[in-house]
C-alpha positions in Angstrom: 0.0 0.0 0.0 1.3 3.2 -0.8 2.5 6.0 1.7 0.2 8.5 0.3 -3.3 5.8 0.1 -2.3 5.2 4.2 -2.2 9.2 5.2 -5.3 9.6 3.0 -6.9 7.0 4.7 -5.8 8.5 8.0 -6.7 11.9 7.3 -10.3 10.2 6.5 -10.5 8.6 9.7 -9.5 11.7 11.7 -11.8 13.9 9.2 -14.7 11.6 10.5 -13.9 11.6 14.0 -13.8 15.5 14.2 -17.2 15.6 12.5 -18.2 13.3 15.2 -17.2 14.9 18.3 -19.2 17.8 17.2 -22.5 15.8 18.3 -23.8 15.7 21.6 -24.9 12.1 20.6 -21.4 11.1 20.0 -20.1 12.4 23.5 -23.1 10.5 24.9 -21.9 7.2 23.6 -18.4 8.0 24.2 -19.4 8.4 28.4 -21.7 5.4 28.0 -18.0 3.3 26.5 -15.9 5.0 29.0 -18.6 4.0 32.2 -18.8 0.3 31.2 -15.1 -0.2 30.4 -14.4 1.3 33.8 -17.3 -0.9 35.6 -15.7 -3.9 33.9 -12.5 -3.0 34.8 -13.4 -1.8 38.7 -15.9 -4.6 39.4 -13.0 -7.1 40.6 -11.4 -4.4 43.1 -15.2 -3.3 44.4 -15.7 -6.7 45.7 -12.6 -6.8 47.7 -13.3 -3.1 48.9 -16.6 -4.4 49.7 -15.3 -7.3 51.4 -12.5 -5.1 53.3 -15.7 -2.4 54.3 -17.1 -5.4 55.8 -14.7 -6.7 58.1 -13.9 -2.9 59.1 -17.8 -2.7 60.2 -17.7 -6.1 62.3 -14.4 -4.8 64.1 -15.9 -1.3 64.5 -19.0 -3.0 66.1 -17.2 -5.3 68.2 -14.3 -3.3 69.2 -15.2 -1.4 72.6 -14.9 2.6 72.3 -11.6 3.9 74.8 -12.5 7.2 75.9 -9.9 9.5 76.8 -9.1 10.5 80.4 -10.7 13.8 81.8 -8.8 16.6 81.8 -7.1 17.9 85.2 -9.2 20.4 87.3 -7.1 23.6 87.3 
């Protein structure tokens, strides 16, 4: 393929993608991609947070509160 049919073509795809962006449905689906990839992507790590959150609330219920002393009477 020659030089010049490969930067046409990539001056075509970047011609099209400007054209694009310029509509608010395009930046709608472009959130929509960017939410789902990140959901895939987090879903492992929330379930450990989850799991850590958890075991933080049992020890938080079950550990007894220290208070502090009172202060000294001037």
């Amino acid at each position: 393929m020659p030089e010049s049919t490969v930067i046409s073509a990539l001056n075509g795809a970047i011609d099209w993608l400007q054209e694009r962006l310029k509509e608010r449905t395009s930046w709608d689906g472009l959130t929509l991609i960017v939410l789902s990839i990140l959901v895939l992507v987090a879903s492992p790590l929330i379930k450990y947070l989850a799991w850590a959150g958890l075991g933080y609330g049992v020890w938080t219920l079950w550990k007894k509160e220290r208070k502090p002393p009172p202060p000294p009477r001037g």
